[in-house]
N, C-alpha and C positions, 0 to 999 in steps of 0.2 A: 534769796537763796545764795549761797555761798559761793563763789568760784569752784567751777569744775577745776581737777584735774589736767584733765584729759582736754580740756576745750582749752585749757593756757597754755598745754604744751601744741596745740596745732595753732592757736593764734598767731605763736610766733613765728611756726613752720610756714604759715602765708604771707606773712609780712618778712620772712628773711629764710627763700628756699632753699639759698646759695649756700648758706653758715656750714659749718661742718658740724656733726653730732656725733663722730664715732668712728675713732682711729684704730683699727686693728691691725699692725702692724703696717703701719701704711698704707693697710688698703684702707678707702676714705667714704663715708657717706654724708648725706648731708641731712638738714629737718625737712627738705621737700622729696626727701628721697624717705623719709621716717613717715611722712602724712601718707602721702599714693603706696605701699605698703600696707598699712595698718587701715588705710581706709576699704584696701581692694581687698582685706581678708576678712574686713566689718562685715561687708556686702555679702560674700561668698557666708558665711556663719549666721547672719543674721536670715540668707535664704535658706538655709539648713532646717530652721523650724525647731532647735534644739530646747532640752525642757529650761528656763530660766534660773531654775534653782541648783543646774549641778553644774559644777567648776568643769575648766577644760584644762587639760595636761597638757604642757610644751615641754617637748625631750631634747636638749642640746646642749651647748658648751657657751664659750662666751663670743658669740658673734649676733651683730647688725640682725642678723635675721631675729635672732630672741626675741630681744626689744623691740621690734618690731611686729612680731608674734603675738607680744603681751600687751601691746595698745591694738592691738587689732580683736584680739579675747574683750578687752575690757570696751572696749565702742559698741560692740554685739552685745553688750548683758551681760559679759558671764566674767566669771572669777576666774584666775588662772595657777594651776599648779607649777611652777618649777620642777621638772625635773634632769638632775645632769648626767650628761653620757657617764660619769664614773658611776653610777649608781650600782650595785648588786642588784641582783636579777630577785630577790629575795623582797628588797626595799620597794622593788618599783612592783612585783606584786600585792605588797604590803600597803602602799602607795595608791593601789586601784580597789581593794578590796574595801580600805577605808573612806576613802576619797568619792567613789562611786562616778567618776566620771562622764560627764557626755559623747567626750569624742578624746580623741590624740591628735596631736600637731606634731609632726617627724620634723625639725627643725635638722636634724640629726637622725640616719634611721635607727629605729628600736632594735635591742636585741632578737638576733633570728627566731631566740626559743620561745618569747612573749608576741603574743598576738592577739591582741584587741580586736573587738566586734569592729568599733568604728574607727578609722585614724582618716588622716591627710596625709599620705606620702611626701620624703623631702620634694619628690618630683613633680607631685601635685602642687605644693605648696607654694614653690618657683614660680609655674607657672602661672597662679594666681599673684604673685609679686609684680611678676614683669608683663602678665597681657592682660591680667583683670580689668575688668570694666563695667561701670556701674554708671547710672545713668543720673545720679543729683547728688549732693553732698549727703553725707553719713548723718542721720538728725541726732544733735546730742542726748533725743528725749528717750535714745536707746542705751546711753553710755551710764557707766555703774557710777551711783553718785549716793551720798546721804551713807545711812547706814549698808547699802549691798556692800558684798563681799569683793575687795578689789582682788585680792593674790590670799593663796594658802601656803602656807611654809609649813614644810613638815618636819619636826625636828627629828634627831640623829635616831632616838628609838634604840641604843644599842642594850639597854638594861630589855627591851622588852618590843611590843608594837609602837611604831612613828605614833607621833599626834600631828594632826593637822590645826594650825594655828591661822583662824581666820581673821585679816585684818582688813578691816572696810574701807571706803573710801574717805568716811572722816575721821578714823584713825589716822591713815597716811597724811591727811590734811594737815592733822594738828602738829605731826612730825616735821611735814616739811614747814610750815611756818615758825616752827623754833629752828629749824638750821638756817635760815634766810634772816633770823633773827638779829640783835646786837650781842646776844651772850656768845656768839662765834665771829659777824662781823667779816661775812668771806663775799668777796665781791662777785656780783654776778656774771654772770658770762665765761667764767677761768675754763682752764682746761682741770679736769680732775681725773686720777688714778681709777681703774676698774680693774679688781684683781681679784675680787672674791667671787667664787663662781655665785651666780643665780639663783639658785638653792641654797642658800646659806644667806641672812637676811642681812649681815653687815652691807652686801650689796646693796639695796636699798640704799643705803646714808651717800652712793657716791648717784645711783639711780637717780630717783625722781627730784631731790634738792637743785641737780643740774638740768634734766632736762626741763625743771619749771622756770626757769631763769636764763635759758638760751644758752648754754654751755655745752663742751667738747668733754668725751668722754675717752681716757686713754686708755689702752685696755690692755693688760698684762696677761695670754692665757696662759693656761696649766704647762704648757710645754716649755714655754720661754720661763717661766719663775723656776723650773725644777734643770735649767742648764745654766747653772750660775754664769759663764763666760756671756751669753745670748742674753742673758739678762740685766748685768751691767753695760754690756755696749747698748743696749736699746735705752736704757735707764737715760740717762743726759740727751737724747735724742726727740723726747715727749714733752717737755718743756712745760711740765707740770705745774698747777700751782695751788694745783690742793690734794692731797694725801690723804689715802682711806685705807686700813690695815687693819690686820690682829699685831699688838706686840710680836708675837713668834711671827710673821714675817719680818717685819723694822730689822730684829736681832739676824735674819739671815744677810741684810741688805747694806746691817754696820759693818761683817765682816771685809765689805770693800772700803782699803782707804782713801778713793777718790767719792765714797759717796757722800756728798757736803755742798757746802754753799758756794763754792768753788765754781763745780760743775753742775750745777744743777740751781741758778741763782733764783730762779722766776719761784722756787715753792716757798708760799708763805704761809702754808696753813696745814698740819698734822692731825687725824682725827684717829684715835683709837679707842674699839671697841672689840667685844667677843670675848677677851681672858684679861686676868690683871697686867695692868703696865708696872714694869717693876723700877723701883727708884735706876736701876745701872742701867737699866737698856733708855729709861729718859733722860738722865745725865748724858750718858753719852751722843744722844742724839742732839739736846740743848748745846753740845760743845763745837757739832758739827753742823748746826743752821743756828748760830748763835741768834738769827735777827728774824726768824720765824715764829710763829704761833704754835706750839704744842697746846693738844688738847685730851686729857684722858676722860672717857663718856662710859656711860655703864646702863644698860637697861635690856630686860629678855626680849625673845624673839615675841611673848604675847602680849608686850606691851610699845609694840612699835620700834625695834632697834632700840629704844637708847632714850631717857629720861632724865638723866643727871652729866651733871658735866663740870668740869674743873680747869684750866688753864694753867699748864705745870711752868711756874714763874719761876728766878731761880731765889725767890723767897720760898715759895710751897718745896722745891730741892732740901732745902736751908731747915725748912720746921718739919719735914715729914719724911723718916725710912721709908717706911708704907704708904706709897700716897693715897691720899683719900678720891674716892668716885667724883665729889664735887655735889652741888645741891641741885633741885628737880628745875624742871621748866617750867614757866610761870603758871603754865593751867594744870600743873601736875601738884601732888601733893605725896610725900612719903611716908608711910607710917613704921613703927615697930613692936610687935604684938610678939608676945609672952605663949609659951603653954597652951595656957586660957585663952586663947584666944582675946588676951586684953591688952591694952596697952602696955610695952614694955618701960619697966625705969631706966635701964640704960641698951642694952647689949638684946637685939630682939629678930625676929625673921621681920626680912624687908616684903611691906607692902606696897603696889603702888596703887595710884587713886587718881584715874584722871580720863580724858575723852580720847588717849592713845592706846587704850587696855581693850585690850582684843572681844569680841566676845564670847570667844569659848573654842573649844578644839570642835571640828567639821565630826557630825556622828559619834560622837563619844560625850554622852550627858555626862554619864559617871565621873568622866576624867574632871569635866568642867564643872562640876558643882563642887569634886575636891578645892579645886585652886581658884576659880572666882566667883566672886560675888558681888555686893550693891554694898559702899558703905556711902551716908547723904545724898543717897541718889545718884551715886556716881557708880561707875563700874570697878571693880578693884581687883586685883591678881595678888594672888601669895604665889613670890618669889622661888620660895626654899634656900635664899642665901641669907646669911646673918651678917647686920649692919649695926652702926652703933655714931649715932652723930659726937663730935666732940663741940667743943668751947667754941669754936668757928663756926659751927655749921654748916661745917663739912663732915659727908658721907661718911665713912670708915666701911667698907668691907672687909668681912671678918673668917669668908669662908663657907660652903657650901654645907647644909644638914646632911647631905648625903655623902660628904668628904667629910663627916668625922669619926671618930673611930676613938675605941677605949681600948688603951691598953695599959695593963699593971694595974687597971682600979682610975688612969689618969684618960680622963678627955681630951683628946688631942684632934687640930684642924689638922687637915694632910697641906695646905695652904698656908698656910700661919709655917710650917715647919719649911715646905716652897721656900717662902720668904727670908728666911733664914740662910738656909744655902745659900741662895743668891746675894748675900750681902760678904759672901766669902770670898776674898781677893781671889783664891788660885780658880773660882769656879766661873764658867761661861756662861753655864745653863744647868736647871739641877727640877728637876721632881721626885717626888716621894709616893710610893704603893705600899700599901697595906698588905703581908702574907697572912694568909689563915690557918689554922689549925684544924682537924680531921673535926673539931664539933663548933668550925663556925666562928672561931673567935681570932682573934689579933693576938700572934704572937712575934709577928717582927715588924719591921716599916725596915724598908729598903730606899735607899738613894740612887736614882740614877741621874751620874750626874756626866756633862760636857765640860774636862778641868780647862783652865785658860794653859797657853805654854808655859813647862814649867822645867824644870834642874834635878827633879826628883829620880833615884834611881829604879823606885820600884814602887809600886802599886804602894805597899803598905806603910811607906814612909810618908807618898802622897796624903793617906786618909790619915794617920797622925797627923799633919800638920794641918789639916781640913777640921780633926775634930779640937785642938787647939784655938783653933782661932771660935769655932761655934761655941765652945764653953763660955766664951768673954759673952756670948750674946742669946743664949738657948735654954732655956730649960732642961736640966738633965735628964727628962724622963720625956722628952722629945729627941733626942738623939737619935738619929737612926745606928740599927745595930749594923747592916751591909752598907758599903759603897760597891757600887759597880758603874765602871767609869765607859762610858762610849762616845764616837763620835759624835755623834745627831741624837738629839730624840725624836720620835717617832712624833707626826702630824697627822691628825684629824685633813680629810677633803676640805674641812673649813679653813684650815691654816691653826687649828689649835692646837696645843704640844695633848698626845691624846693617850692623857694617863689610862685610861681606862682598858687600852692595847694591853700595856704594861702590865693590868692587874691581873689582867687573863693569864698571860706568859707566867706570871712568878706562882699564879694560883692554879695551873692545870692541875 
């Protein structure tokens, strides 16, 4: 049988109780403070008599207790849902309706107007942290292993209902044995960044690759990242040495110029996933930890975080505007099918094919017979993003099915034109929405873009010399016809720039 999880990360908890596992803001815990936790909430759930096949909900933000929460869920049998205090009241009913839950874990307490049959009060729950007591070790012959369901992630849902994305315990396995990998080569024990909330699966890639390896987890919450001042001064003070992000955070974190190898010497290793990394926001980063490892990784929330991966060198700089995804993991396989569902000749929807592909959204056949299936007996997921390998064998992502749009008779990626912008010297930060017309069709693409500083005296001299330089590089019937210039763009809870806000605003 394969190594558990869960029984590597307590091995190490008995053989070193003292280590630390989780820095939140200086408050400090340790893995023997992780094991007597998770083992006292095993005990406490496991006497519950709960039914084995429905997930259990954890409601919180980013603290010790979660994680602690979610090996105590998964030592008892059961799979655990993420869910975080921002949630709408809307989602987390949407969230129970689908999910069908056993119980709630108040890690955090629930909103007043939502009330669950069964929960654990945060009061309750405490005090199973701190007096629980059980009378023999936790048997691992309880803890979810093999194909049971470890965690359900429920994506954003914003077109329509969440799906719940079930990923099992040897899904995770196969994840975390490619990041412990040589294709990233990050030494075990570091300390690493924790910025993404819980709910959002980038979390995952900083999660369990550290806690199976005896490592410190630093943890950035939602409060300190959204006070830039609190954010840089804690920043050089965590003594990071591995970095886990979306691009659109990095881009808020370049705008400080002490943040480099300077002040921050111990990070040697950059991992992003969740939205494209664009050529300027990794050059610029390459310029500022000249002698680190940048890494751009690319893979959905139902096939494990992240299945491809590339090493932005400053050769890959050198040969690539667009940088490519990078190629799969060794037990992975990438395909690219046509139409027809056949194999594509060049340019095709990315499939992936491998023992990290979910097996299927929680309650929802329909959803999961659209998007996966068995190809050689493997499990396989359509993506709905368009990829296209080149002469290297590297990736190319090409842009979402559902970001493209026809306009004039011309098929246009809203990404592809992303891309564009962003290669324009006066611009910071820049995405593209589609408006529609009273019968449903594409009659404008609007830019909004974040300009860099600039000498210009007025808006509309700015956009002449914006659309100047995109003629040298753009297709003329990608052009967007508006610029409208703002400070920030708007972000997704995940940290993604969150066009889809945008589309709403310009399409009331």
């Amino acid at each position: 049988m394969e190594r558990n999880i869960i029984v590597t990360i307590d091995d190490f908890a008995v053989k070193h109780p003292d280590k630390n596992v989780y820095n939140y803001l200086d408050n400090i815990n340790t893995y023997g403070d992780l094991k007597k936790y998770s083992d006292a909430l095993a005990d406490y759930l496991i006497n519950l008599n709960l039914p084995k096949d429905q997930p259990i909900v954890v409601f919180g933000g980013q603290t010790f207790q979660m994680i602690a929460t979610f090996l105590g869920v998964v030592k008892s049998g059961h799979a655990y849902i993420p869910v975080d205090t921002n949630s709408s009241i809307s989602r987390i009913k949407s969230i129970d309706e689908i999910g069908n839950p056993a119980i709630y874990i108040q890690v955090e307490d629930l909103p007043a107007e939502f009330k669950p049959d069964k929960t654990i009060s945060k009061k309750e729950l405490n005090d199973i942290f701190v007096h629980g007591t059980f009378s023999e070790e936790i048997k691992s012959d309880n803890f979810v292993n093999g194909n049971d369901t470890f965690y359900i992630i429920f994506t954003s849902g914003t077109t329509g209902k969440p799906k719940g994305v079930q990923i099992s315990h040897d899904n995770l396995t196969s994840y975390i044995d490619w990041m412990h990998s040589d294709d990233f080569d990050i030494k075990p024990g570091g300390i690493c960044l924790s910025q993404a909330p819980y709910s959002f699966d980038l979390s995952v890639m900083d999660l369990y690759p550290t806690l199976t390896t005896g490592g410190e987890l630093a943890v950035l919450p939602k409060k300190t990242t959204e006070n830039f001042k609190e954010l840089f001064e804690v920043l050089p003070k965590l003594h990071i040495n591995e970095w886990v992000s979306t691009p659109s955070f990095m881009d808020i974190c370049l705008l400080q110029p002490t943040f480099d190898e300077t002040h921050m010497p111990e990070l040697s290793h950059f991992l992003f996933c969740g939205e494209e990394l664009t050529h300027t926001t990794a050059a610029n980063l390459k310029k500022r930890f000249p002698h680190a490892r940048i890494f751009n990784t690319y893979g959905p929330t139902e096939a494990t975080v992240a299945v491809t991966q590339v090493e932005i060198t400053d050769q890959i700089l050198e040969d690539y505007q667009r940088l490519p995804i990078g190629m799969p993991k060794k037990d992975t396989q990438i395909m690219l099918i046509n139409d027809d569902l056949e194999e594509a000749d060049a340019e095709g929807e990315i499939v992936i094919v491998g023992p990290s592909v979910s097996k299927g959204y929680i309650n929802n056949p329909e959803k999961t017979a659209n998007a996966f299936m068995k190809i050689q007996d493997m499990p396989a997921y359509r993506t709905g993003d368009l990829g296209e390998f080149d002469e290297n064998g590297q990736l190319l992502y090409k842009g979402r099915l559902d970001f493209q749009v026809k306009l004039h008779g011309f098929r246009i990626e809203l990404e592809d034109v992303d891309h564009h912008l962003n290669q324009v010297s006066l611009i910071s930060q820049a995405t593209t929405v589609p408006k529609y017309d009273k019968n449903n069709k594409v009659n404008q693409l609007i830019a909004y873009i974040v300009p860099e500083e600039n000498d210009f005296e007025d808006d509309f001299k700015l956009t002449q010399a914006i659309k100047k330089e995109l003629q040298e590089i753009m297709m003329s019937y990608m052009m967007p016809q508006r610029f409208v210039y703002v400070d920030s763009l708007p972000l997704t809870p995940n940290g993604k720039i969150d066009r889809k806000s945008l589309m709403k605003e310009v399409n009331k």
